[in-house]
C-alpha positions in Angstrom: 3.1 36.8 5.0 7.0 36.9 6.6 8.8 34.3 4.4 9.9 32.9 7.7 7.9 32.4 10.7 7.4 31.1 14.1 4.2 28.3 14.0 3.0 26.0 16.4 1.5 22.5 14.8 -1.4 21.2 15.7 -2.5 18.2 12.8 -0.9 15.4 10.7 -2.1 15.3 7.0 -2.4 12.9 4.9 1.0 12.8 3.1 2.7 12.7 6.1 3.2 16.8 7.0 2.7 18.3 10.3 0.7 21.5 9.8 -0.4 24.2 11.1 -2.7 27.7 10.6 -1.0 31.3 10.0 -2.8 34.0 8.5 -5.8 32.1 7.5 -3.6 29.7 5.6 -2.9 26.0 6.4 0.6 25.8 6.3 2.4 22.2 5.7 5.5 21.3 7.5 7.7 17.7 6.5 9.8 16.1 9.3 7.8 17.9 12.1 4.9 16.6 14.2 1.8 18.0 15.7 2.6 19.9 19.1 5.7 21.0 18.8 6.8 24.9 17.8 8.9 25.3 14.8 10.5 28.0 12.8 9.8 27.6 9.3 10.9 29.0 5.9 8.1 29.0 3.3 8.4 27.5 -0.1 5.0 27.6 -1.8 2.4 29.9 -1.1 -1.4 29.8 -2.5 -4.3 31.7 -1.1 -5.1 28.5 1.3 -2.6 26.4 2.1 1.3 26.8 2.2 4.2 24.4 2.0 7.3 25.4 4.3 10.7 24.1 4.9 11.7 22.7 8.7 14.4 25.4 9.7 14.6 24.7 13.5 12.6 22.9 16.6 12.3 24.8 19.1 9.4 23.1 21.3 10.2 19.5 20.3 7.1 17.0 20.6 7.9 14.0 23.1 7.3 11.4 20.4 10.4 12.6 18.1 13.2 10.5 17.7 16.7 10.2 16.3 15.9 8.7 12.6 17.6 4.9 12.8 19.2 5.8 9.0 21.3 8.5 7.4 19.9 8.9 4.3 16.7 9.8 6.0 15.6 14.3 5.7 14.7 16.1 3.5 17.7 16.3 1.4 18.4 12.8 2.0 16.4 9.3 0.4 12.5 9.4 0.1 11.2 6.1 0.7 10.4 7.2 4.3 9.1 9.9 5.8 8.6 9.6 9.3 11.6 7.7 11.1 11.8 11.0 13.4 8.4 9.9 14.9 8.3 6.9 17.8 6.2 4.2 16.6 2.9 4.2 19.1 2.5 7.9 17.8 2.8 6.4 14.0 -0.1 4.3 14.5 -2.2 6.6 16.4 -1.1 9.6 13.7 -2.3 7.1 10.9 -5.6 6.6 12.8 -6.1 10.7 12.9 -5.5 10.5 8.7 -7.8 8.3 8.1 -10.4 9.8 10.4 -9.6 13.3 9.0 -10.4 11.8 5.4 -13.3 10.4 6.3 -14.9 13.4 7.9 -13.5 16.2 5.4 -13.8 13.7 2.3 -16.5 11.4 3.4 -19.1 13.8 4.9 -18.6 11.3 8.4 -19.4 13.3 11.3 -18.2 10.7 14.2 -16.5 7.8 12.1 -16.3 4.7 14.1 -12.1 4.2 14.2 -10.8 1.6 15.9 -7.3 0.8 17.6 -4.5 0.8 14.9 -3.0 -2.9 15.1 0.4 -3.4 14.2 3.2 -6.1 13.6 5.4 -6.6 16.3 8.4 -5.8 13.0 8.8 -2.3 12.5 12.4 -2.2 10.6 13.4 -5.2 8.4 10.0 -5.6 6.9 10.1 -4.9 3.1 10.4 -7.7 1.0 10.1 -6.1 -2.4 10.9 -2.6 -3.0 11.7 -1.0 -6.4 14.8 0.6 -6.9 16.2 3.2 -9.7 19.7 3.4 -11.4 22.1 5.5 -9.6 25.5 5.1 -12.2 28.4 3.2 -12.3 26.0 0.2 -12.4 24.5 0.8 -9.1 21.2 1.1 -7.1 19.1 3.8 -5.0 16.0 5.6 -4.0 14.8 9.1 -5.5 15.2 12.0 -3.4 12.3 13.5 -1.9 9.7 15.3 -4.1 11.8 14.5 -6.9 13.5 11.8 -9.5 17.1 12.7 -8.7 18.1 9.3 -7.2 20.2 8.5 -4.8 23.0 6.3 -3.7 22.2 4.1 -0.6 24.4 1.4 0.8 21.9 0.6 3.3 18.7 0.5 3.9 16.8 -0.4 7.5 13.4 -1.1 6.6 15.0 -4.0 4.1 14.2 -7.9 5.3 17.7 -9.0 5.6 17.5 -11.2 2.1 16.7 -8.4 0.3 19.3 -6.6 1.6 21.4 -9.2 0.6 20.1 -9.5 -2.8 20.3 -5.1 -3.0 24.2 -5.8 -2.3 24.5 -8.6 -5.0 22.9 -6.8 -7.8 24.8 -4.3 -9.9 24.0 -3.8 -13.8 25.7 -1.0 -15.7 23.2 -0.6 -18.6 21.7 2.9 -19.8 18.6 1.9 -21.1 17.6 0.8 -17.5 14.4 2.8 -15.8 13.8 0.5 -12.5 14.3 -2.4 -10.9 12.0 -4.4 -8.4 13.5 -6.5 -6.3 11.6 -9.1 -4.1 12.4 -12.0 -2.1 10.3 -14.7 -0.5 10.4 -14.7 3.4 9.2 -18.7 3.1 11.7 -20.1 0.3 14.2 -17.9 0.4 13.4 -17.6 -3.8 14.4 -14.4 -5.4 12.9 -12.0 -8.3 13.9 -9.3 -10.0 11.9 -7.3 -12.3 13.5 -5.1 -15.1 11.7 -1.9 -16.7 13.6 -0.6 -19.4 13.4 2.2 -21.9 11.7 1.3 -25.1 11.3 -2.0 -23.4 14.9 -3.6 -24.8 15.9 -6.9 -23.0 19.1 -6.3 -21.7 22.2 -8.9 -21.9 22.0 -11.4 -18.7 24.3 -13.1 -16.8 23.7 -13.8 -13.2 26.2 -15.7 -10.9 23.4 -16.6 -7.9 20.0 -18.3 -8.2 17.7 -15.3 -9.1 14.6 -15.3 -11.3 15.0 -12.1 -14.1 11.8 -10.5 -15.8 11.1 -7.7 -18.1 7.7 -5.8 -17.4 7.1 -4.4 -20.3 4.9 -0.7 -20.9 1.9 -2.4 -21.9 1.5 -4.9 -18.8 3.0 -7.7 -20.5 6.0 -9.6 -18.6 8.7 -11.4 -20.8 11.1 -14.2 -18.3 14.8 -13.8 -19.2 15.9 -16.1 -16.3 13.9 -18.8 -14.5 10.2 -18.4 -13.7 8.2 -15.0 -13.1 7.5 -15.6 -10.0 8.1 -17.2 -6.4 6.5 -18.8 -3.7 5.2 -17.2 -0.4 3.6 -18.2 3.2 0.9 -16.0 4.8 -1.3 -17.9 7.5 -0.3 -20.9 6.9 -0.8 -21.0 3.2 0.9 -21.0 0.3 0.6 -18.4 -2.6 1.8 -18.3 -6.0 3.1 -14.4 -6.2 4.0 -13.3 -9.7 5.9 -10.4 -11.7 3.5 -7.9 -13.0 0.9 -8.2 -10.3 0.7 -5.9 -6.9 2.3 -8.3 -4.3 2.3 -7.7 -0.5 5.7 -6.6 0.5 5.1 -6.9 4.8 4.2 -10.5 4.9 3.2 -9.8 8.7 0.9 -7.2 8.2 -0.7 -9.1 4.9 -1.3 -11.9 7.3 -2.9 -8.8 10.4 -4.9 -7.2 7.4 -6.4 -11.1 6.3 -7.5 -11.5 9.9 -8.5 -8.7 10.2 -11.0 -8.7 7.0 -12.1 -12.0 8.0 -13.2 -10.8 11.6 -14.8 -7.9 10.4 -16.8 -9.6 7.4 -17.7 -12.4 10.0 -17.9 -14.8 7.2 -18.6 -18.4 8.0 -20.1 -21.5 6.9 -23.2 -21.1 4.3 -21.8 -17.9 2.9 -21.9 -16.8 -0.7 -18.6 -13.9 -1.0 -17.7 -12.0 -3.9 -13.7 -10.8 -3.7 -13.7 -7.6 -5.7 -10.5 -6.9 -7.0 -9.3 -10.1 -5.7 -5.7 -9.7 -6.9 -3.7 -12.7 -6.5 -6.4 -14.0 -4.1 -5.0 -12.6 -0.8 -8.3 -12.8 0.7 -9.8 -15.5 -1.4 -8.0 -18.6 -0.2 -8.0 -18.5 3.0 -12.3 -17.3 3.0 -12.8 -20.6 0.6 -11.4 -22.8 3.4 -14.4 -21.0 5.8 -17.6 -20.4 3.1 -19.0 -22.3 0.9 -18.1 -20.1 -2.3 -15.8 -17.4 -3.1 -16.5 -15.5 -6.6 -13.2 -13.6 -7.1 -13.3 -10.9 -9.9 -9.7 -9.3 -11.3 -8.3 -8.3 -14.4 -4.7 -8.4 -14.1 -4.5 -11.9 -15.9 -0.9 -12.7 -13.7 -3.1 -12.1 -10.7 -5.6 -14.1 -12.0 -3.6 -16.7 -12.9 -1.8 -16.6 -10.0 -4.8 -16.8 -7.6 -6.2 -20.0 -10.0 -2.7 -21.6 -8.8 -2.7 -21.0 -5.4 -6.6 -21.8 -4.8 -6.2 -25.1 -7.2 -6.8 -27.4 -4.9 -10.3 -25.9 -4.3 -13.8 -26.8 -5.6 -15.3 -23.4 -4.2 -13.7 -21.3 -5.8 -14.5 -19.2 -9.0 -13.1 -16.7 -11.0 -13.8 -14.2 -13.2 -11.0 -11.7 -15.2 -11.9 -8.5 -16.5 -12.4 -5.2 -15.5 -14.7 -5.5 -12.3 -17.8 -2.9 -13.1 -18.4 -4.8 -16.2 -18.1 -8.0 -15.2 -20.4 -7.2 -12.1 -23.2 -5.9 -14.8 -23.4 -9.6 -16.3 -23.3 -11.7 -12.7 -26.9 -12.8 -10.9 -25.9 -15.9 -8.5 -26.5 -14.4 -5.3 -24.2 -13.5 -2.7 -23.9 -12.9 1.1 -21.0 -10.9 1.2 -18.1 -9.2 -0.3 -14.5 -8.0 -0.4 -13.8 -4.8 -2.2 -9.7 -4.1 -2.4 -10.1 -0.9 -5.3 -7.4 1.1 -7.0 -6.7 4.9 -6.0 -9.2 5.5 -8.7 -11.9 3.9 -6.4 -15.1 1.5 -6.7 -15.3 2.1 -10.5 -19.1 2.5 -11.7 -21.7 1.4 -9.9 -19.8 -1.2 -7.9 -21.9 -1.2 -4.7 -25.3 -0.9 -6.8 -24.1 -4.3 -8.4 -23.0 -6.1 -5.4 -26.5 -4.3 -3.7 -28.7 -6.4 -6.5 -26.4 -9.7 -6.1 -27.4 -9.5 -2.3 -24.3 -8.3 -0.4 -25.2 -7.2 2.8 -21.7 -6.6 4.3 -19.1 -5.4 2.5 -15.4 -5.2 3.4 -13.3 -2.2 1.5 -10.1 -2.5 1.6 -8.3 1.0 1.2 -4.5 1.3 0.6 -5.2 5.3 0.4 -7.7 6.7 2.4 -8.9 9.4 0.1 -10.2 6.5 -2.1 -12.1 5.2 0.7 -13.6 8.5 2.1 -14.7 9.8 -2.0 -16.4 6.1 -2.9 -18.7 6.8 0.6 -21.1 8.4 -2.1 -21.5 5.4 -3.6 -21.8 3.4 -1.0 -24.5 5.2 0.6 -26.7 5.8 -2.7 -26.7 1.8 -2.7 -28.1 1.9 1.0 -24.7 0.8 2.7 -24.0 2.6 6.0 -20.5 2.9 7.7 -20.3 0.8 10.6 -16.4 1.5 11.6 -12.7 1.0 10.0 -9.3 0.2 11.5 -6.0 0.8 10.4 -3.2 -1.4 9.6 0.3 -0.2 9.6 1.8 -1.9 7.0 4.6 0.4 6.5 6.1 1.6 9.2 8.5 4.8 8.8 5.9 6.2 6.3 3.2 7.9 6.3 1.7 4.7 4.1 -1.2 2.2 5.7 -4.2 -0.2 4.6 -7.4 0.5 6.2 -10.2 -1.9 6.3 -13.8 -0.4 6.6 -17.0 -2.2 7.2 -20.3 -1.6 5.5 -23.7 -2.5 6.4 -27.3 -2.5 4.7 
């Protein structure tokens, strides 16, 4: 095979490449899109598959467009990979991923998808984001493919207060690995969240109301300024969100993804629903105002802790902390329904058997990677669950990155 070569693209993969087929091998393509004609230069080569570098578009596809920031390419900042692509075709480019994984993972033959639904924000949306040290006391994003990190004095996909609190923030300190910066879109509150090497609590001084944590190697989170965490809105409602817990960062799409889990379970009045891997109870406070009991189950104590707060002022509500396929062994009050959010490592074992004998006859998963979703279909059908459909939601736009909710029946 020609190191360089002429290909046509005809397929989006999960990861965000364009690819296409010569010589029997699939051959992956960043910052080009399905239809269009390129002329590539290859850069990995296995029996298979290939990886190639974008040298030239000659056939452009009528959904590329001029990238909004000047960090983006391949050479550039990798936090996003697809601000060349209009957004309609980035929600109906997510909606081929996630039926492509469910086919050639999940053994689906037709999978049910449905219309992606989107946020009507599709720049200004982040608000958290980690960050890296880039010298002379400054901040950036690694380069693609790599840890090399660099400089940005910008960034569009940024809520405006975090971009604010990006600019304010400068610490010159070698022993620094990240920084994660969040901001609540409701309060206006600000967090910051250190990860140092050897996990050594820097010096502070701050001259603007900010909250300072260390997250420590083992989990643990130590406050060096104010409180470790801050205060958001999603539907109406107010949750406690706290360092050292997976947060939402698009408060719009959290609030399209609880609707949309709500509509799909149809839970209602007289329901019994289990929120597996409940996190910081995303899901579970606004189903306690609608069942009559929510069993949440998580083992990050801040997002337990966090979810207690939050859901305090309800007597429906009960939760259990620890690693969710043992304590699903130990429960027997029955259930109606349940929530699944997993990790990339999926279910865990024998998940669905155990929320199978508690009585769950709908299940809601919750996938932030799709390939999770497509390899835990085993498990789901060997405890009698068949896939009814699944939906995306584009929670990041610019990336390749979504949530997609999938409904199971027995």
């Amino acid at each position: 095979m020609p190191d360089t070569l002429e290909l046509k693209l005809t397929g989006v993969a999960h990861g965000g490449e364009a690819l296409g087929k010569a010589e029997g091998r699939v051959i992956f393509v960043a910052y080009a899109l399905p239809g269009e004609r390129v002329r590539v230069q290859l850069t990995e080569v296995h029996r298979r598959w290939a990886r190639a570098q974008l040298l030239e578009v000659l056939d452009p596809s009528p959904h590329r467009i001029a990238p909004a920031c000047p960090h983006f390419g391949s050479e550039g900042c990798g936090g996003c990979q697809w601000q060349h692509i209009a957004r309609e075709a980035q929600a109906d480019y997510k909606a081929r991923i996630l039926r492509d994984q469910l086919q050639r993972l999940g053994g689906l033959k037709k999978p049910k998808i449905l219309p992606t639904r989107t946020t009507g924000e599709s720049w200004r949306y982040r608000t958290h984001m980690v960050f890296y040290p880039a010298g002379q006391g400054g901040l950036g994003l690694r380069k693609p493919g790599s840890y090399d990190v660099l400089p940005i004095d910008a960034c569009p996909i940024l809520h405006p207060d975090l971009e604010a609190l990006y600019q304010d923030f400068n610490v010159a300190w070698d022993g620094l690995r990240s920084v994660d910066l969040a901001v609540s879109r409701a309060t206006g509150e600000k967090l910051v969240a250190l990860r140092t090497r050897g996990d050594e609590a820097p010096l502070i001084e701050v001259d603007f109301p900010v909250s300072i944590v260390l997250e420590r190697s083992d989990g643990r989170v130590e406050t060096l300024v104010g409180e470790p965490w801050h205060f958001e809105t999603l539907a109406g409602r107010t949750y406690r969100l706290s360092a050292g817990a997976r947060r939402p960062f698009n408060i719009p799409a959290a609030e399209l993804l609880i609707a949309t889990v709500q509509e799909l379970l149809a839970a209602g009045p007289g329901h019994a629903v289990m929120d597996v891997y409940a996190g910081q109870g995303l899901f579970t406070l606004g189903l306690a105002e609608r069942v009559s009991l929510v069993i949440g189950v998580e083992e990050n104590p801040y997002a337990v802790e966090d979810c207690a707060f939050s859901c305090g002022h309800l007597d429906n509500v009960v939760l259990h902390e620890g690693p969710p396929p043992k304590v699903l062994r130990k429960l027997k009050d029955p259930i109606d329904l349940a929530i699944v959010t997993p990790p990339d490592e999926g279910l865990g074992h024998r998940v669905a058997q155990n929320l199978a004998r508690l009585g769950a006859h709908r299940i809601a998963y919750v996938a932030h990677n799709p390939a999770t979703l497509a390899r835990d279909l085993d498990q789901l059908r060997a405890a009698n669950y068949r896939f009814v459909e699944a939906v995306v939601i584009d929670t990041a736009p610019q990336t390749y990155y979504f949530t997609a909710v999938a409904l199971f029946a027995r």
